[in-house]
C-alpha positions as CSV (number, residue, x, y, z in Angstrom):
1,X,-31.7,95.5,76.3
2,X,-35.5,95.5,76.1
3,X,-37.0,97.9,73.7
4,X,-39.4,100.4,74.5
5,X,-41.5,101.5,71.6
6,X,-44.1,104.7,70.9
7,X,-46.8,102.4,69.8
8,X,-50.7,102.8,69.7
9,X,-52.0,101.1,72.7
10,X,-53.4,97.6,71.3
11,X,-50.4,96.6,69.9
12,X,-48.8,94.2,71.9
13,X,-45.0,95.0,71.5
14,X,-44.2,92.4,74.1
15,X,-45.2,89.6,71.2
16,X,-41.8,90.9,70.1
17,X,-39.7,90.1,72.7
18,X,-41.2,86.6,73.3
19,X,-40.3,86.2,70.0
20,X,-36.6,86.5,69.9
21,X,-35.9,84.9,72.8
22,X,-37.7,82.4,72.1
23,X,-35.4,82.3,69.0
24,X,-32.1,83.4,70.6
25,X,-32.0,86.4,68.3
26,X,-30.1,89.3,69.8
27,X,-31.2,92.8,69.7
28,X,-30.0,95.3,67.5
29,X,-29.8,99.0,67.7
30,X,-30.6,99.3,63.7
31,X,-33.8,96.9,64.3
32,X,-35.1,98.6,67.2
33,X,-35.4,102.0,65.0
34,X,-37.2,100.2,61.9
35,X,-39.1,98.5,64.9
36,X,-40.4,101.9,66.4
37,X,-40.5,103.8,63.3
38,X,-43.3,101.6,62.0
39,X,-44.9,100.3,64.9
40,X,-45.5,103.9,65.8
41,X,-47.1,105.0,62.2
42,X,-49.9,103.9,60.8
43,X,-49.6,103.2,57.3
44,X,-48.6,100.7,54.9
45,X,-45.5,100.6,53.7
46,X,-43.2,98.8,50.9
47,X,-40.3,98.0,52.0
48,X,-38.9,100.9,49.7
49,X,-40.7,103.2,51.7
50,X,-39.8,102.1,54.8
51,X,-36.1,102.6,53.5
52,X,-36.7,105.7,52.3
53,X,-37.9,107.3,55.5
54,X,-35.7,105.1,58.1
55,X,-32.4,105.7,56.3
56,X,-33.0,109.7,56.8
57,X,-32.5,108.9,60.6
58,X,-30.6,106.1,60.7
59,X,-28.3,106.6,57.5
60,X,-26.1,103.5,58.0
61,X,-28.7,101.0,57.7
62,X,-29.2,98.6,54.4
63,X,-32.1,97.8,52.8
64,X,-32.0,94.3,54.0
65,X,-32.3,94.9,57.7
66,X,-35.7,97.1,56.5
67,X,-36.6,93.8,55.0
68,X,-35.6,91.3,57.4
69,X,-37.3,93.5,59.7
70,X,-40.5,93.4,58.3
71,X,-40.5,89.6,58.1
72,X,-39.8,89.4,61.6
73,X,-42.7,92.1,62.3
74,X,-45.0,89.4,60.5
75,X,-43.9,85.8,61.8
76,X,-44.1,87.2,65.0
77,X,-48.0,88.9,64.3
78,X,-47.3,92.3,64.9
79,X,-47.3,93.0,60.8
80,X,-49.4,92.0,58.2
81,X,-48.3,91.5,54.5
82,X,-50.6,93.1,52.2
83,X,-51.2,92.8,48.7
84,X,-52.9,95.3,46.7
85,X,-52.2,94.0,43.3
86,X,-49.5,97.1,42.1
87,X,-46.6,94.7,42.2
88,X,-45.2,95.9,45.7
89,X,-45.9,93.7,48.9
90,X,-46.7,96.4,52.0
91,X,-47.0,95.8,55.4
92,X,-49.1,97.2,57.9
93,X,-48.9,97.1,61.7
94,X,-51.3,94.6,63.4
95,X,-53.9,96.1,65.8
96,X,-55.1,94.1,68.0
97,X,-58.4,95.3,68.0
98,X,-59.0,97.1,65.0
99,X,-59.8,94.8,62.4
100,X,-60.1,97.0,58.8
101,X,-60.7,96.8,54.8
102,X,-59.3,98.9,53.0
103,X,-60.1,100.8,49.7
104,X,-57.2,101.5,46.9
105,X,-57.0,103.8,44.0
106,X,-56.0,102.2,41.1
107,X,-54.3,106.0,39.4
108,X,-53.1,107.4,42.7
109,X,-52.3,104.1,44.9
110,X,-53.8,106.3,48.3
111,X,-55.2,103.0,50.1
112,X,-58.3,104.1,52.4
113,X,-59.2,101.9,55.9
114,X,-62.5,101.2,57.1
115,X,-64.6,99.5,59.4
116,X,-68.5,98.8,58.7
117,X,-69.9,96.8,60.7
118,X,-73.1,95.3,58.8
119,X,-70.2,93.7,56.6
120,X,-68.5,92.2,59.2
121,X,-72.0,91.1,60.8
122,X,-72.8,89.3,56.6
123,X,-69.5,87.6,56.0
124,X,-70.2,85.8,59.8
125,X,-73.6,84.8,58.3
126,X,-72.5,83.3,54.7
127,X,-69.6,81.3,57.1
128,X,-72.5,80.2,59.4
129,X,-75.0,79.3,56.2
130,X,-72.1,77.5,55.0
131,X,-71.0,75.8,58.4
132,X,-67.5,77.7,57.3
133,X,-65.4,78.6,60.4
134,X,-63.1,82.1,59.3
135,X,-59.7,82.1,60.4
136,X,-59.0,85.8,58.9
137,X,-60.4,87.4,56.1
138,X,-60.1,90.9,54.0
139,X,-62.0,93.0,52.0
140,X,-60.2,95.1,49.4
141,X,-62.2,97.4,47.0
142,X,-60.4,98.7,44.1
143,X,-61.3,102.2,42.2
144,X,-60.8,105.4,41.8
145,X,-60.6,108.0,44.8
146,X,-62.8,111.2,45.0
147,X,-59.6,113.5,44.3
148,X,-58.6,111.3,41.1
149,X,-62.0,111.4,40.0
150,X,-61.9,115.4,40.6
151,X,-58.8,115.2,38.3
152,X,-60.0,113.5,35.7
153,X,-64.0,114.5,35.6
């Protein structure tokens, strides 16, 4: 069964299939709503979260297919693990064209994206000055949001 997923339109959801076969896993019905549910959102989620919203529509499945799940989404490169040092790994689907950094709120934990360009244009220029060649890079900022500033001014 091939699975058909609402997705943005740069993520490659055929990366997916290669993937499995190329492993001989078989599809699963439970996988294929985890699969959809976050490839079609974009957000970063524990794997709590995911949980949380998946098992409201597909009440049957255990934590550890949420898990296993995202794993799979990021050997195969259409998640990335993120890290943003509050003790809970997230993942985020890949884009294949939007690269991002993000901005979190240490009292609130929102996590902001953004693009600037003149960044992305400097860190190629230190790697250059250095001779460095990037493989992947990211730029988190940590601080306090506008609204938790508004809370607490």
């Amino acid at each position: 069964m091939k699975m058909k997923f609402n997705t943005k339109e740069d993520i490659d959801t055929n990366r997916l299939e290669r993937f499995r076969k190329e492993r001989g896993m078989k599809n699963s019905t439970r996988r294929a709503v985890v699969v959809a549910h976050f490839l079609s959102r974009d957000r970063h989620y524990s794997v709590e979260e995911l949980y949380q919203e998946i098992k409201r529509i597909e009440p049957g499945i255990g934590y550890s297919t949420i898990y296993r799940t995202l794993k799979l989404l990021n050997r195969c490169g259409l998640a990335s693990q993120c890290d943003f040092a509050d003790g809970r790994q997230r993942f985020e689907p890949c884009h294949s064209t939007k690269h991002h950094d993000h901005l979190i709120c240490r009292k609130c934990g929102r996590i902001i994206e953004f693009k600037n360009d003149d960044i992305e244009k400097l860190q190629e220029s230190v790697a250059r000055r250095h001779q460095f060649q990037v493989e992947s890079h990211q730029l988190k900022l940590f601080g306090i949001c506008a609204s938790c500033q508004t809370k607490t001014g």
